[in-house]
Biotite code that builds the C-alpha atoms (Angstrom):
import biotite.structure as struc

atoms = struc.array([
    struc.Atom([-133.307, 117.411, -151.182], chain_id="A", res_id=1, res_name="UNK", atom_name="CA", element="C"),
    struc.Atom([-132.894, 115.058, -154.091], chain_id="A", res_id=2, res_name="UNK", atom_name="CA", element="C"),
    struc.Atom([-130.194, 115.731, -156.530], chain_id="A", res_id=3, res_name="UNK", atom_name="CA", element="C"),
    struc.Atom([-131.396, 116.821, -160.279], chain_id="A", res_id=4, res_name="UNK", atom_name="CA", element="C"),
    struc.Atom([-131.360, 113.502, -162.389], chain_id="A", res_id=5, res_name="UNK", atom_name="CA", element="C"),
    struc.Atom([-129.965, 114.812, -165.877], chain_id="A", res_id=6, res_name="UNK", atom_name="CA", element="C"),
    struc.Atom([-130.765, 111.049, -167.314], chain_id="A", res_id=7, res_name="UNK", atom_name="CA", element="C"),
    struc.Atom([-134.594, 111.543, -166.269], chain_id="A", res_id=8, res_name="UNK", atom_name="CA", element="C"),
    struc.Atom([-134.781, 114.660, -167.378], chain_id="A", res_id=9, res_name="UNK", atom_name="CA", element="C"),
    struc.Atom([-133.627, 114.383, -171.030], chain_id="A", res_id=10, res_name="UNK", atom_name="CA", element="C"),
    struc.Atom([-135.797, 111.171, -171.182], chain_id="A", res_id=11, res_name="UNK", atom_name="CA", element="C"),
    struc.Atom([-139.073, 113.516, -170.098], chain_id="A", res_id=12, res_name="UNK", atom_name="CA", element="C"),
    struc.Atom([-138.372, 115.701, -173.181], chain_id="A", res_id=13, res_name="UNK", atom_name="CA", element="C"),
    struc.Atom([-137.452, 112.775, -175.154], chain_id="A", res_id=14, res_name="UNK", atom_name="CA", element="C"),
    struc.Atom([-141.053, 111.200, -174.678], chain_id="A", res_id=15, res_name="UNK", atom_name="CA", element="C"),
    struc.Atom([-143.030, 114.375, -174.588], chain_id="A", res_id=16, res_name="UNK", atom_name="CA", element="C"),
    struc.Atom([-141.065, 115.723, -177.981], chain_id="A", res_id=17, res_name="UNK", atom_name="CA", element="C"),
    struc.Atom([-140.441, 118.875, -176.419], chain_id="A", res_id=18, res_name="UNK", atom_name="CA", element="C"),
    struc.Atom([-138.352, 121.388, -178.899], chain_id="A", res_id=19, res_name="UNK", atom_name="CA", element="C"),
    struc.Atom([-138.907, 118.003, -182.019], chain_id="A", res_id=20, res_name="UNK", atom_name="CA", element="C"),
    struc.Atom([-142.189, 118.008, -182.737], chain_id="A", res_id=21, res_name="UNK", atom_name="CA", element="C"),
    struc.Atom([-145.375, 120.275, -183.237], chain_id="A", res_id=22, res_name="UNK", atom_name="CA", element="C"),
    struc.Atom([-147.393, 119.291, -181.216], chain_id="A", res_id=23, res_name="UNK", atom_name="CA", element="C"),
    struc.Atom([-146.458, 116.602, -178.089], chain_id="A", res_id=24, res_name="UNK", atom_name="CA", element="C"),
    struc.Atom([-146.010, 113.378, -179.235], chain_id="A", res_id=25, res_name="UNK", atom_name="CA", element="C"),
    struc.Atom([-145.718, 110.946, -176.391], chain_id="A", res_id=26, res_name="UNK", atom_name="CA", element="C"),
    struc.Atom([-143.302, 108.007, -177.545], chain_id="A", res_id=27, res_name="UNK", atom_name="CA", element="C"),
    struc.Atom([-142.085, 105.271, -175.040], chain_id="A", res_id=28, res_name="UNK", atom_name="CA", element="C"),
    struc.Atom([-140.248, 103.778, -178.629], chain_id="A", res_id=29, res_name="UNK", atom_name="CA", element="C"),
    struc.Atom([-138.205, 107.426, -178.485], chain_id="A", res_id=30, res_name="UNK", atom_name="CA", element="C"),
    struc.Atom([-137.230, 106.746, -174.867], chain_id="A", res_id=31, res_name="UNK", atom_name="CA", element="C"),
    struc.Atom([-136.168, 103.292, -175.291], chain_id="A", res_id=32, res_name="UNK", atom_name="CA", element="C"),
    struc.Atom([-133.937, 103.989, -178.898], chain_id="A", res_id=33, res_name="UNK", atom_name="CA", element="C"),
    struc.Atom([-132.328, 106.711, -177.311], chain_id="A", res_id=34, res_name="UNK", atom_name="CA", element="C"),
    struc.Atom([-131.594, 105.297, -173.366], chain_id="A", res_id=35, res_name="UNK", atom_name="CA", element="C"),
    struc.Atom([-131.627, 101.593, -174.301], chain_id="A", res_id=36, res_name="UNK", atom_name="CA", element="C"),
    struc.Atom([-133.680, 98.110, -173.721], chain_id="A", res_id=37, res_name="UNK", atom_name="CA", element="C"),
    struc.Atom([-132.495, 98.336, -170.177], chain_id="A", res_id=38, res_name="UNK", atom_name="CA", element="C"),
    struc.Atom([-133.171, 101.594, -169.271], chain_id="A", res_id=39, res_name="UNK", atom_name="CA", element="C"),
    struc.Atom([-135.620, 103.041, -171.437], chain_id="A", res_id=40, res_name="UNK", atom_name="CA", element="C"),
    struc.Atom([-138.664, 100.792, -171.001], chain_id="A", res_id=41, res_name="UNK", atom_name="CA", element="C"),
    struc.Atom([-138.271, 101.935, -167.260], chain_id="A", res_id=42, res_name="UNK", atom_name="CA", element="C"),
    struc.Atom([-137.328, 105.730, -168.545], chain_id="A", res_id=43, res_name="UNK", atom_name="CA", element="C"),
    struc.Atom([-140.619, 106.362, -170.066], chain_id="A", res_id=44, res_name="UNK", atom_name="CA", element="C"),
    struc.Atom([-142.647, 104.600, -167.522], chain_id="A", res_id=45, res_name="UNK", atom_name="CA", element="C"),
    struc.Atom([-141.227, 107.391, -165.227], chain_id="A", res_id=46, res_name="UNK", atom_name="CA", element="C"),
    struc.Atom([-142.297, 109.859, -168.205], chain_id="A", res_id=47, res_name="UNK", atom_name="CA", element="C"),
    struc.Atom([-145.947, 108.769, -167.940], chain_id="A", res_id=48, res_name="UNK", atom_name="CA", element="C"),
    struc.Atom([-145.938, 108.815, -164.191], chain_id="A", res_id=49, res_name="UNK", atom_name="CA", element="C"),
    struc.Atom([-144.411, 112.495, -163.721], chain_id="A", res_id=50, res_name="UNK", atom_name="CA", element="C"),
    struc.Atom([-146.941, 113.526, -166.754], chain_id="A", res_id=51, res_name="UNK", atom_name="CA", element="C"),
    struc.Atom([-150.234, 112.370, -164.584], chain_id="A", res_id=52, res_name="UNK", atom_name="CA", element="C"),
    struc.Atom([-148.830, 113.829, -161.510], chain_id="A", res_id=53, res_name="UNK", atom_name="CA", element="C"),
    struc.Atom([-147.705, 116.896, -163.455], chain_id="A", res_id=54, res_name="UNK", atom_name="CA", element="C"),
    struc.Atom([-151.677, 117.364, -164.762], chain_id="A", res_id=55, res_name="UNK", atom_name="CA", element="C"),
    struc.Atom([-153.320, 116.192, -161.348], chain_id="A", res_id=56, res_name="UNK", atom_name="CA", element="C"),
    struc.Atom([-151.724, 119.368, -160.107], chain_id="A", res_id=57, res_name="UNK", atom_name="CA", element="C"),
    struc.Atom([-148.915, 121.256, -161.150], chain_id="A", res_id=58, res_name="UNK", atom_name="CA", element="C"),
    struc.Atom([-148.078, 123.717, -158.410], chain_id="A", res_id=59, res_name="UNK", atom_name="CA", element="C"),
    struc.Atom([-146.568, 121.447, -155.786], chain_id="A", res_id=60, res_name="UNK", atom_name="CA", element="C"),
    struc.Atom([-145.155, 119.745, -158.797], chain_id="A", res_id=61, res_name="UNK", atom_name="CA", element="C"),
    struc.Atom([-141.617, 120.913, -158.193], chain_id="A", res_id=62, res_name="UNK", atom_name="CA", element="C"),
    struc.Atom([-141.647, 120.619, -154.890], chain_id="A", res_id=63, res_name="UNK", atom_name="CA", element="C"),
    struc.Atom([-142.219, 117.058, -155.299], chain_id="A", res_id=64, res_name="UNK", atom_name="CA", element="C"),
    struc.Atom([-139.851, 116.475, -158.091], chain_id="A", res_id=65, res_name="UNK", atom_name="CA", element="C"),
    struc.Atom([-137.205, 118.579, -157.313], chain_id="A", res_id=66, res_name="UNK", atom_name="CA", element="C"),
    struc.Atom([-135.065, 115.597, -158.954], chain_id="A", res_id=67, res_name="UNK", atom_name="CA", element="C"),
    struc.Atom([-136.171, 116.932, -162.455], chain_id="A", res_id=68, res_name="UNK", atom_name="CA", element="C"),
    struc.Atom([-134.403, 119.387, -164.294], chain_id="A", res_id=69, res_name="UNK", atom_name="CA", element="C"),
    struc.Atom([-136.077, 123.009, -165.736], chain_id="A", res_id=70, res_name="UNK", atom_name="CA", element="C"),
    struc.Atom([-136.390, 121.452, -169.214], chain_id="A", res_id=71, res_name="UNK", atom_name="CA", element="C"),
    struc.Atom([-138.367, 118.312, -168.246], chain_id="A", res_id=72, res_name="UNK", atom_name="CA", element="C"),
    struc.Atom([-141.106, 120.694, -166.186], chain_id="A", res_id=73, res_name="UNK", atom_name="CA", element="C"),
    struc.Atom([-141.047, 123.106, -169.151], chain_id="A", res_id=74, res_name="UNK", atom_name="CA", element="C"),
    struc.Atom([-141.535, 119.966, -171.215], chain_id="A", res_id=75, res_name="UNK", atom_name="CA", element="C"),
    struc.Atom([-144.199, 118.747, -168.836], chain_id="A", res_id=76, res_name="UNK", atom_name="CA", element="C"),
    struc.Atom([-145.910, 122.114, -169.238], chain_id="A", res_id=77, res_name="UNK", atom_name="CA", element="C"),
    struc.Atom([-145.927, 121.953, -172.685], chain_id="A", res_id=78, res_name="UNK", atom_name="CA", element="C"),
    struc.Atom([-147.435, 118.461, -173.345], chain_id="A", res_id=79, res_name="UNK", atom_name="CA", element="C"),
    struc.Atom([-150.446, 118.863, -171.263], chain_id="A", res_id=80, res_name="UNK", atom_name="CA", element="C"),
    struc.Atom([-151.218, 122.726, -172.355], chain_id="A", res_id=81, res_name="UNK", atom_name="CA", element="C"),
    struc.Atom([-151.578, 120.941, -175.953], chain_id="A", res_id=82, res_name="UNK", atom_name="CA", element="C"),
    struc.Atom([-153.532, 117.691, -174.848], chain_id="A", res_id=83, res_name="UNK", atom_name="CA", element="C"),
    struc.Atom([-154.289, 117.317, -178.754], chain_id="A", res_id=84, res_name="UNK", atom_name="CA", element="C"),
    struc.Atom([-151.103, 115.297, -178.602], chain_id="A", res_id=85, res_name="UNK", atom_name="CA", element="C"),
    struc.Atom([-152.213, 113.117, -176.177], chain_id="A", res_id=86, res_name="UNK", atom_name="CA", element="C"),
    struc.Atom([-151.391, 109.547, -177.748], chain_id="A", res_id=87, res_name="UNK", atom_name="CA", element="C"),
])
């Protein structure tokens, strides 16, 4: 089993605007300012990824992510139960 990634998981609720914003408001730009140049770019790609997976089909989700903390699936929920943030 794959230990939680804290890093990853703040950067999913970063990009979705989980507990910020309205409504989701997917920003790679929010990633990058908070987790860098180096890290971020690759941060939010990551954020995309787990998003599609998450809304392909969410209940193995955690089972194949078990790397991701509670908030980023709750954050994951969130964004694509209010798809008109999709941006």
């Amino acid at each position: 089993m794959k230990a939680t990634e804290p890093r990853l998981t703040r950067a999913v609720v970063e990009w979705t605007g989980w507990g910020r914003t309205a409504l989701p408001a997917r920003d790679d730009a929010r990633v990058i300012a908070r987790f860098g140049r180096e890290a971020g770019p690759a941060l939010a790609k990551a954020a995309r990824r787990l998003e599609a997976d998450y809304s392909a089909g969410s209940a193995g989700f955690r089972v194949r992510h078990p790397e991701l903390g509670g908030d980023a699936v709750e954050a994951l929920a969130w964004s694509t139960a209010n798809e008109g943030g999709r941006g």
